[in-house]
N, C-alpha and C positions, 0 to 999 in steps of 0.2 A: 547498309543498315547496321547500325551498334549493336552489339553482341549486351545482353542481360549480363548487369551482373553477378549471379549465381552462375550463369556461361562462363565465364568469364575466371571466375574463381575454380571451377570446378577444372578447367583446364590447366590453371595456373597446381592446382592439387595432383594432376595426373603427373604432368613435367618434373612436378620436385619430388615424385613416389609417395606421395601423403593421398588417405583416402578419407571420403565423407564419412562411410558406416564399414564394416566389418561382420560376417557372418562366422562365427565360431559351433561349432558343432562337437559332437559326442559328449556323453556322460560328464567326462572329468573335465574336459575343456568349460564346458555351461556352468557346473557347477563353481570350478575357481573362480568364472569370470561373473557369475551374480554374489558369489561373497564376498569378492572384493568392490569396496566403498568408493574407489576413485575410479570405478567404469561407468561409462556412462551407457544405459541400457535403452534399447530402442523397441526392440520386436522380440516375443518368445512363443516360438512353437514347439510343442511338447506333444508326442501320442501319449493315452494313457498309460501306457506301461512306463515313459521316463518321469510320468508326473508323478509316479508314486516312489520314484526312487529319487525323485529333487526336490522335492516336499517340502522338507527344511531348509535346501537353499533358495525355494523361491520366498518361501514365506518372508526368509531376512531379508530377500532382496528388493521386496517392495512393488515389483513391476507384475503384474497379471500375466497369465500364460494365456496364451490359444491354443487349445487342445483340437490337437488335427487328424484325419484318418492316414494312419501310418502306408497307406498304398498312394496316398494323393498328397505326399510330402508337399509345403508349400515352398520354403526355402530353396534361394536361389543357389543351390549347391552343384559342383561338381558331377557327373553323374557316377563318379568311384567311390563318392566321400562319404565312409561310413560314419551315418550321424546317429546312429542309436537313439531315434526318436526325439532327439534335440539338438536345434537351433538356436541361437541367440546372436539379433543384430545388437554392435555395440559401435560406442564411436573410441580411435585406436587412442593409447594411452599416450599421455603425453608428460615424457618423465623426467623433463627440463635439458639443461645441456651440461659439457663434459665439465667446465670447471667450478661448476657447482656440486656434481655427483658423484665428481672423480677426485678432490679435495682431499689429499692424503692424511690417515688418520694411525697410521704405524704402518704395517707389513699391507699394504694394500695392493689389490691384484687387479688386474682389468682383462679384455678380453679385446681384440681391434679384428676385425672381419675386413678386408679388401675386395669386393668384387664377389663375397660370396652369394650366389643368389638359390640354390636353392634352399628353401623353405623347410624339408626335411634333414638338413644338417643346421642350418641356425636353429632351430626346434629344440636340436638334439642339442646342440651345445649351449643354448639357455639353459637345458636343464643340467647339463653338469657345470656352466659356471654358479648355478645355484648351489650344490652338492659342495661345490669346493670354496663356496664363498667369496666369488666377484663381487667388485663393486658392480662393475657393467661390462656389457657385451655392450662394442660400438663399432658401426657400420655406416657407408652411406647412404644418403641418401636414394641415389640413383644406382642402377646396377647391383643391388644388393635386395635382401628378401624382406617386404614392407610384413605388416602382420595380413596374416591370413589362416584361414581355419585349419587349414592341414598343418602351417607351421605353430602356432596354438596347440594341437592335437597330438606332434610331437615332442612339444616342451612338455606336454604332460603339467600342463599348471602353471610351470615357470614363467608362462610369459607374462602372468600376474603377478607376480612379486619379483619377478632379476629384472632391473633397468636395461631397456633394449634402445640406446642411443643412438640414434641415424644422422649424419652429419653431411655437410653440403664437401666440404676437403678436408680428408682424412688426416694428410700429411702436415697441413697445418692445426689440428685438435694434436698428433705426434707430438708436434713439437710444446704446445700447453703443457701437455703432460710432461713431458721432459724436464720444461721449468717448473714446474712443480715438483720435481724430484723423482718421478716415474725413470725407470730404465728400460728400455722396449727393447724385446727380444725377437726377430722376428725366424719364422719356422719354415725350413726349405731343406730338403733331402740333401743338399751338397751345401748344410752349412758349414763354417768354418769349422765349431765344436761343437760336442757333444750336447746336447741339452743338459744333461745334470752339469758336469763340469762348469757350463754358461753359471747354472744358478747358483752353485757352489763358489765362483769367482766374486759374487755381486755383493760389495757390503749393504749393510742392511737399511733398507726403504722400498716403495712400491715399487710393481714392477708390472708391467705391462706383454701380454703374448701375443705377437703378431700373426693372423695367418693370411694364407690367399684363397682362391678357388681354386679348386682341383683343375688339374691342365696347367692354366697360364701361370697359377703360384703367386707371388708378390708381385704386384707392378716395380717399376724401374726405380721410382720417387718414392714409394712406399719403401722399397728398400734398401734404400741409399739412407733414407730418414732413423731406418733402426740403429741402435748404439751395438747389438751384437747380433750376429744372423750364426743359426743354431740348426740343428740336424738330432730328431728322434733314432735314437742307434737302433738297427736291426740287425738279428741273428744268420738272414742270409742277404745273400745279393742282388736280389730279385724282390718284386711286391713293396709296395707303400700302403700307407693307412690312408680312410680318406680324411678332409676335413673337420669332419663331426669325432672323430674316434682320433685322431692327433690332438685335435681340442683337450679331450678328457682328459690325455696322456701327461700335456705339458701341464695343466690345469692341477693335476694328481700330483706332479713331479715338483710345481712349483708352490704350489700350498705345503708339501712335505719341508721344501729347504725352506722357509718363509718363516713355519713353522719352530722349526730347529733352531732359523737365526734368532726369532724371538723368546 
């Protein structure tokens, strides 16, 4: 028998990491995501106590609440996931591709994820490629963290306004960016050099920070594809950072010299 097509698609949707709706939760998560115009808004459940503190972002956002008994949560959550009385199904953003959004415009920064999948370091490092003013955090498709409410929850907002670009081959958007005049730096404990030194070398144009997942690191093709492989200096010889808090570091480090050269 023939598969529906909504079967059909919905599986072709699971395979490439893309989802129908999205459940975002907590206070600041709900609120960023009904103020912003380009979400598409499905379901909202609110107890009393967060209707009175979203008031103004539902009003702007146009979609009705369903006010629910906060013991009988209806939302299809996690059972850890503290949602401070709000939910909001959305469908995930869709924020075009790299060489459209990634278009060098002077001192331009990007952000490249390899295989990162948890959802609480891509979170965190949305939020500080926002801080330091990325163009985009770009990831793949597959094996990397699709939106979801806990990573939402740990962008803290950001995932509403910093371009979260997920990509079928990484190594091949690398190399876009390259022709476009990007320099990709990729980050690994036993890089050649020092991370400032890298940035301090580079004349001026975008520049792009590559990282991995914690454990495995870059894959082989990831980086082979970088122009320089760099190393976060540390004071002893022992402990690493993780993904999310090297993020900020190179992020911090390379907005500073970016900064300088312009």
């Amino acid at each position: 028998m023939k598969k529906p097509v909504w079967v059909i698609e919905k599986e072709k949707a699971r395979r490439e990491g893309r989802q129908d709706s999205v459940w975002l939760f907590g206070l600041h998560a709900v609120r960023d995501a009904l103020l912003n115009p380009h979400r598409t808004k499905l379901t909202l459940f609110l107890t009393r106590n967060a209707e009175s503190k979203l008031a103004d972002a539902v009003a702007q956002s146009g979609i009705d609440a369903e006010i629910v008994d906060p013991r009988k949560f209806p939302a299809p959550l996690d059972a850890g996931a503290v949602h401070q009385g709000a939910a909001l199904e959305v469908r995930p953003l869709d924020w075009g591709r790299v060489p459209e959004m990634c278009r060098p415009q002077g001192q331009d920064l990007v952000v490249l994820l390899d295989h990162v999948s948890d959802p609480h370091n891509v979170g965190a490092i949305l939020r500080s490629a926002e801080v330091f003013g990325a163009r985009a955090v770009i990831a793949t498709q597959r094996h990397a963290a699709p939106e979801t409410g806990a990573l939402a929850k740990t962008a803290s907002g950001a995932l509403e306004r910093q371009p979260y670009l997920r990509v079928r081959n990484l190594s091949e958007d690398m190399v876009a960016l390259q022709q476009m005049g990007y320099i990709l730096i990729g980050l690994d404990g036993e890089g050649d050099v020092e991370l400032g030194a890298a940035l301090a070398s580079l004349p001026p144009g975008p520049v792009g920070l590559v990282l991995g997942a914690e454990g495995p690191g870059l894959r082989e093709k990831t980086r082979a594809t970088c122009d320089i492989m760099a190393r976060i200096p540390a004071a002893a010889a022992f402990g690493s950072l993780n993904v999310s808090n090297a993020a900020a570091v190179a992020l911090y480090a390379a907005r500073a010299q970016l900064g300088a050269a312009g």
